[in-house]
ZAGU-830928 format. One record per residue (C-alpha): x, y, z; residue number from 1. Coordinates in pm, 1 decimal, m for minus. Each point is the difference from the previous one (the first is absolute). Example, Ala and Ser with C-alpha at 12.3 -4.5 7.8 and 13.67 -1.06 7.14 Angstrom:
+----------+----------+----------+-----+
:       c1 :       c2 :       c3 :   k :
+----------+----------+----------+-----+
:   1230.0 :   m450.0 :    780.0 :   1 :
:    137.0 :    344.0 :    m66.0 :   2 :
+----------+----------+----------+-----+
***
This chain:
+----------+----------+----------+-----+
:       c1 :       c2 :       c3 :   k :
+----------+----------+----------+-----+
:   6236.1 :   3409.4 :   2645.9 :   1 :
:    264.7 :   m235.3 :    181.8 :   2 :
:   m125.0 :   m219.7 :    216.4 :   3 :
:     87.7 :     60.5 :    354.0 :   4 :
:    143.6 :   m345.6 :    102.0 :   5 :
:    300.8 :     17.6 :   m302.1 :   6 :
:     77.6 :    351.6 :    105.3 :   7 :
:     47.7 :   m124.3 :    391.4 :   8 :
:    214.7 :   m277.8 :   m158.8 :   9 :
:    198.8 :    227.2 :   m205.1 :  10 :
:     24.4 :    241.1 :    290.3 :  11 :
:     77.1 :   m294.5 :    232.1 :  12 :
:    316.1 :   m113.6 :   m255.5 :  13 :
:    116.6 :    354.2 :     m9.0 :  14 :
:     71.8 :     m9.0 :    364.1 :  15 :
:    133.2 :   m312.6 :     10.1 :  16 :
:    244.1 :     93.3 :   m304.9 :  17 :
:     71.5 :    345.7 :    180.6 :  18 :
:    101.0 :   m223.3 :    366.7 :  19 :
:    194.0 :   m270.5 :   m218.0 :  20 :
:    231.0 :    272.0 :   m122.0 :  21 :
:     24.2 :    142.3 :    317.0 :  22 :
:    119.1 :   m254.4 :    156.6 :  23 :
:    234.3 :   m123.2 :   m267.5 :  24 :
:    149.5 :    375.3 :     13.5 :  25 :
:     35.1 :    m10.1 :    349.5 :  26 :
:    190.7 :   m321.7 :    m62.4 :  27 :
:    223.9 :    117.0 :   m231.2 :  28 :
:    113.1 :    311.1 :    232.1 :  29 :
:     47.3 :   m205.0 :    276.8 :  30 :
:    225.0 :   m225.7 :   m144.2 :  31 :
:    232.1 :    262.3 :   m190.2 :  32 :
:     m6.2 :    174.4 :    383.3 :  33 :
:    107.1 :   m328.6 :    112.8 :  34 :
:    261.3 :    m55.6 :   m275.1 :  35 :
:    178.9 :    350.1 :     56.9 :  36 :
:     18.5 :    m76.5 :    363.2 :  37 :
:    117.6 :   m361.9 :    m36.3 :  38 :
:    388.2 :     21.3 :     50.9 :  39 :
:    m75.9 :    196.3 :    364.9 :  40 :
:   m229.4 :   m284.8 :     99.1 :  41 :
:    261.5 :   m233.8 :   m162.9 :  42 :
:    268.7 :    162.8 :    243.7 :  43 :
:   m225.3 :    m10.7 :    302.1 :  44 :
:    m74.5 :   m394.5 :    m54.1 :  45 :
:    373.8 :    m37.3 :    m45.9 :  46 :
:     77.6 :    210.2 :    303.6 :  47 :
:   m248.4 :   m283.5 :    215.4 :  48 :
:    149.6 :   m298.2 :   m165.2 :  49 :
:    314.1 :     49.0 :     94.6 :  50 :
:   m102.1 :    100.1 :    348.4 :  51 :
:   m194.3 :   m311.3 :     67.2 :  52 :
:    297.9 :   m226.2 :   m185.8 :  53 :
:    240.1 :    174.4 :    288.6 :  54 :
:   m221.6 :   m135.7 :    259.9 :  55 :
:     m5.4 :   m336.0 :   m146.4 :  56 :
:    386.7 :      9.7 :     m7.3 :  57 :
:     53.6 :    134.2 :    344.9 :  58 :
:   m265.0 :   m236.3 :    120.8 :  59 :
:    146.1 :   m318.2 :   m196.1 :  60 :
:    339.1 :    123.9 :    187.3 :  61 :
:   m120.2 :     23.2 :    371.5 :  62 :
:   m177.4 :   m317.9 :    m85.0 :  63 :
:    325.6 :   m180.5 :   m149.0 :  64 :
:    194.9 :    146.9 :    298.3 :  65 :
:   m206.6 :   m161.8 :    270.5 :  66 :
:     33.7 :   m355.4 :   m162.4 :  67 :
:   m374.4 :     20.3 :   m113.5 :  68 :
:   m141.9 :    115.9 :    356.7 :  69 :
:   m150.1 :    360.3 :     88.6 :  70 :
:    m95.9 :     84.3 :    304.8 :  71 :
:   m331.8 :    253.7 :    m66.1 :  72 :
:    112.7 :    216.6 :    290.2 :  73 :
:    298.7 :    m20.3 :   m224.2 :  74 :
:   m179.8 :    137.8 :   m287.2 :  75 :
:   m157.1 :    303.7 :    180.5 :  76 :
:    347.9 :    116.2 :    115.6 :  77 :
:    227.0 :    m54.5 :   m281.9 :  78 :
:      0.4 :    289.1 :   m192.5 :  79 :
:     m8.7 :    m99.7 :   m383.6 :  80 :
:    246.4 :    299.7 :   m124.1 :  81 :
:    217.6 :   m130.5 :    249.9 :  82 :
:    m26.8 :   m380.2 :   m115.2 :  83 :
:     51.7 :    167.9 :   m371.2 :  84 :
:    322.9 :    168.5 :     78.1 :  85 :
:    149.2 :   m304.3 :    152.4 :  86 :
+----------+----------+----------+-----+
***
């Protein structure tokens, strides 16, 4: 007869074995989800980079135009499109 304690192990390492590749398949789905969605979060983080480099420019230009002074009530009211276009 086995003795109880190595069949609890056993049991025990089963589980763990079982969870282990579990998780590791989990893993591997996730990132193959990931991959085949990658170029529309590629576009999306494009899309905001250029945004927020078209703020820095029209900011960098109302900035330059003031001779390195802005007003903050300036900067509520000047509409960045419009600073942009200019």
């Amino acid at each position: 007869m086995a003795d109880p304690i190595s069949v609890a192990g056993i049991s025990l390492a089963m589980v763990t074995i079982l969870e282990d590749v579990y998780l590791v398949a989990r893993f591997i789905y996730r990132s193959i989800d990931s991959a085949k969605h990658s170029e529309v979060e590629r576009e999306e983080l494009r899309e905001e980079f250029e945004y927020e480099v078209l703020f820095l420019e029209s900011f960098g230009r109302l900035y330059f135009s003031k001779g390195g002074f802005i007003d903050e009530a300036e900067l509520k009211t000047t509409p960045i499109i419009y600073v942009v276009a200019s």
